[in-house]
DOLUM-630437 format. One line per 8 residues: number of its first residue (from 0); for each residue x negated, y, z negated of C-alpha. Coordinates in pm, 1 decimal, decimal comma. Each point is the difference from the previous one (the first is absolute). Layout:
REM DOLUM-630437
NUM) X/Y/Z | ... $
This chain:
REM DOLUM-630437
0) 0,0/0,0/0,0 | -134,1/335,6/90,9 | -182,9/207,7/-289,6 | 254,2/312,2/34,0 | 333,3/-215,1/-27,4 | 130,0/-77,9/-364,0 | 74,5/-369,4/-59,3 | 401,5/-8,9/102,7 $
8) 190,3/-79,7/-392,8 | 188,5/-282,5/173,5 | -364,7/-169,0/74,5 | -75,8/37,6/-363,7 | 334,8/-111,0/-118,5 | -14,4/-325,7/210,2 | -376,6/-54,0/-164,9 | 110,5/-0,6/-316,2 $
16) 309,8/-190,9/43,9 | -268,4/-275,3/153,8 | -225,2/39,1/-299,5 | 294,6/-72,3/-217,0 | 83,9/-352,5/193,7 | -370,1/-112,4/-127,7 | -144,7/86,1/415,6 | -375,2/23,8/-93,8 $
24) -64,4/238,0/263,8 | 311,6/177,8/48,8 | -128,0/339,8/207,1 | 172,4/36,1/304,5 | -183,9/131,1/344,9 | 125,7/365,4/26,7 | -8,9/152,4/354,8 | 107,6/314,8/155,2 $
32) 51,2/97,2/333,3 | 83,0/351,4/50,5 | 257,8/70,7/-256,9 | 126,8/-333,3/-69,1 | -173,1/-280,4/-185,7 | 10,4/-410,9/-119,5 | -102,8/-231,6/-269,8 | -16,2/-289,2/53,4 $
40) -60,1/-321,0/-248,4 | -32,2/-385,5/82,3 | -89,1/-243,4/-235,3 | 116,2/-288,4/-279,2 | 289,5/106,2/-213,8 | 113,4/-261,2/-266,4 | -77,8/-256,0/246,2 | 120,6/148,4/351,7 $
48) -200,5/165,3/254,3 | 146,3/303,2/51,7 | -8,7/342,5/236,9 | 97,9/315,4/-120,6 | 23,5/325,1/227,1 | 62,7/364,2/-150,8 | 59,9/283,3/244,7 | 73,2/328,4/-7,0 $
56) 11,0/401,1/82,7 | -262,2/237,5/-152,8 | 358,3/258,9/-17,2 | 218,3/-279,4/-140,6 | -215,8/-103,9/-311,4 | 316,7/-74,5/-194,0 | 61,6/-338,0/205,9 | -173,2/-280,9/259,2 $
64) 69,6/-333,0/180,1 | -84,3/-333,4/-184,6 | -48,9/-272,7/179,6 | 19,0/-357,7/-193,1 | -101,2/-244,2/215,5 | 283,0/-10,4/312,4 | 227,9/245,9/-258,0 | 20,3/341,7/93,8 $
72) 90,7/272,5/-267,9 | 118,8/348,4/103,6 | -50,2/299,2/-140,7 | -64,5/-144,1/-407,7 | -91,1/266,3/-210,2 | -389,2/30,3/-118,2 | 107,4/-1,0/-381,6 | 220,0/-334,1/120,7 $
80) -289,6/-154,3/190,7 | -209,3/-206,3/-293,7 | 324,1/-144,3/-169,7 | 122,2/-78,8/361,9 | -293,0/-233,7/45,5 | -13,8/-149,7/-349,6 | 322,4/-72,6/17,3 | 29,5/-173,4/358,9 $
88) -285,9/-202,7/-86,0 | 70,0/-121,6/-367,3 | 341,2/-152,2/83,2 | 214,8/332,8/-125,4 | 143,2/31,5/357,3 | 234,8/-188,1/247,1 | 78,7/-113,6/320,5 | 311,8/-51,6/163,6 $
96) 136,9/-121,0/347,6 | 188,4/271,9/191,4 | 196,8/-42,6/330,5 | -15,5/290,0/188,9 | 207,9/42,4/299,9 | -99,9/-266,1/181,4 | -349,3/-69,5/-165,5 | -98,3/-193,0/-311,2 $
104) -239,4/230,7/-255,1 | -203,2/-97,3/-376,8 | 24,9/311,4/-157,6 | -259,1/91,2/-279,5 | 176,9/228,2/-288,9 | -214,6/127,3/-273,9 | 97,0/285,3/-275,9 | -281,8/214,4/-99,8 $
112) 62,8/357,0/-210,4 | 351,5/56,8/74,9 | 13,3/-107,0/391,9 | 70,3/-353,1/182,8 | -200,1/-31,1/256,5 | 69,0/-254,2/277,3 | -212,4/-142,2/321,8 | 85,1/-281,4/199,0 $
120) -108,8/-182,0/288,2 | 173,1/-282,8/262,9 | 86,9/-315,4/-116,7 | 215,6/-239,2/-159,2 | -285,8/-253,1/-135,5 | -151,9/91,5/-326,7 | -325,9/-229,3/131,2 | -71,1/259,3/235,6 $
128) -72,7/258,9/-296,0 | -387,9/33,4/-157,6 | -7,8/-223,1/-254,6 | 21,0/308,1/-306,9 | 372,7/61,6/148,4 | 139,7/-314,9/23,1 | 67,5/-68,1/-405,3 | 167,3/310,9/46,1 $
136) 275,7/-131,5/253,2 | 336,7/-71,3/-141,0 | 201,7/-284,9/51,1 $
């Protein structure tokens, strides 16, 4: 990351939500290009390898895109963005099966501060999650 360009918050909020889940090297790669930036993160968590993306606007500090393996999150706020992770990957979340119109969706929903926030991807089959999700899926 360039000398001149403060760490983003949501970069150091998804560190130490990875320090918290035991990661033994939990800094993220922080990028930017121009005025937007990433973090990124793979590695072992409890078990699961894992991916992690952060990205964001240098004039929208108060929220970014987290990416959880094939999960996308919109628009979670940076004070939201270390219980968000905790929580998706120590069980405290769920996912559900969706039909919408004329497609099937798994749906992750996890509450962190006082927002929901939901990302889903295609499917019916809980096997094609990353492994993390899949205790997550309900019946």
């Amino acid at each position: 990351m360039a000398e001149t360009a403060p760490r983003p918050p949501a970069s150091a909020e998804l560190e130490a939500a990875l320090r918290s889940l035991g990661v033994a090297d939990p800094a993220p790669r922080d990028r930017w290009e121009a005025d937007a930036w990433v973090a990124d993160w793979d590695g072992d968590v409890h078990g699961h390898d894992v991916y992690v993306l952060v990205m964001g606007a240098r004039n929208h500090p108060g929220s970014a895109r987290l990416m959880l393996d094939e999960f996308t999150f919109e628009d979670v706020r940076t004070e939201d963005m270390a219980e968000l992770v905790r929580k998706a990957f120590t069980g405290d979340a769920r996912v559900t099966r969706r039909r919408a119109l004329l497609s099937r969706q798994l749906v992750l929903d996890v509450r962190a501060g006082s927002h929901t926030y939901s990302a889903s991807v295609s499917g019916d089959s809980v096997d094609d999650l990353s492994t993390w999700a899949r205790p997550l899926a309900t019946p």
